[in-house]
N, C-alpha and C positions, 0 to 999 in steps of 0.2 A: 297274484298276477305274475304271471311271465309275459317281459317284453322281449323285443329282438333291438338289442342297444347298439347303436353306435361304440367304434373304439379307434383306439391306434395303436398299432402295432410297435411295441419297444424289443423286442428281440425274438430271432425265430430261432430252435434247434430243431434237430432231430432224436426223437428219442423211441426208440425201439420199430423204429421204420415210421414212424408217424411223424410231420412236422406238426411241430406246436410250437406257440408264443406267446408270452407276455404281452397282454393289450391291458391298457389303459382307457379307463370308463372316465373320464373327467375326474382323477384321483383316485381313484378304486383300480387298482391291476390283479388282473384274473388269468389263468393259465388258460388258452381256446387251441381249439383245433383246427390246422390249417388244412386240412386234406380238400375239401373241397373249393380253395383256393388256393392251388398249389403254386400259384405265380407271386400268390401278393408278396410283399416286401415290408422290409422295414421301415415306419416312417407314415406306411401308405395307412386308410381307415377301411373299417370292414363290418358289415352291420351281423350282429353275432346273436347266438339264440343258442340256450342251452350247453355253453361252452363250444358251440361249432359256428368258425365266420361263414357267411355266406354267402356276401357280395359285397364286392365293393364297391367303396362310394367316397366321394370326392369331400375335402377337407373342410370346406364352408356349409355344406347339407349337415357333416358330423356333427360342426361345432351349433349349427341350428337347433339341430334336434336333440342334443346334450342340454343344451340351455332350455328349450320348452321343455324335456322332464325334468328340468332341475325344478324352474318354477312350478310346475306341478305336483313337485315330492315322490314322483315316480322314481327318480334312482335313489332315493333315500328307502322307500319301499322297497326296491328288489336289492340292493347292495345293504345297505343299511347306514348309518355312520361311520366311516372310515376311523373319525375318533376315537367314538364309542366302541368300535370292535376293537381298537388298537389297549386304548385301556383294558376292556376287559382279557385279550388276550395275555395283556402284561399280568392281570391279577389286581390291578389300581381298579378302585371304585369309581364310577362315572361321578363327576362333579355334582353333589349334592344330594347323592344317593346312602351315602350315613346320615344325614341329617333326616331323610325322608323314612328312611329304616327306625332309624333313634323312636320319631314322631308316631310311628305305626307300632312299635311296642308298648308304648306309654299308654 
């Protein structure tokens, strides 16, 4: 599933004539494209799809609808575990994934 998720915006550049920015998904930050909201600001929320914001939207709707896909496991679905990915990027095994490995060789 692809959602269009709410974010907030933690920093804009420019890079290579395109704004972009670090948005924040409820702990998950993603690099999006601000071209089609060339006004927004830092700070401000902007419902995003596919790495491109596309409207903005006011800070109480964000945090609503962050919170009903949380309880429904939707940004665990599209983002995944921010833990989980951070482990495995490090190389660290997800907590009790040697023991599950160990058990399936056996």
């Amino acid at each position: 599933m692809c959602l269009a998720v709410p974010g907030r915006v933690l920093d804009i550049e420019e890079r290579d004539g395109t704004r972009m920015a670090n948005v924040d998904f409820g702990g998950v930050v993603k690099e999006v494209c601000l071209e089609y909201l060339p006004d927004l600001q830092v700070g401000e929320y902007a419902i995003v799809h596919v790495g491109f914001a596309l409207q903005r939207l006011d800070e109480e709707s964000a945090r609503q609808t962050l919170e009903l896909f949380t309880t429904l496991g939707l940004l665990q679905e599209e983002f995944g575990d921010p833990w989980e990915l951070a482990a495995e990027a490090g190389g660290a095994p997800w907590p009790g994934e040697d023991q599950a490995v160990q058990e399936a060789q056996q």
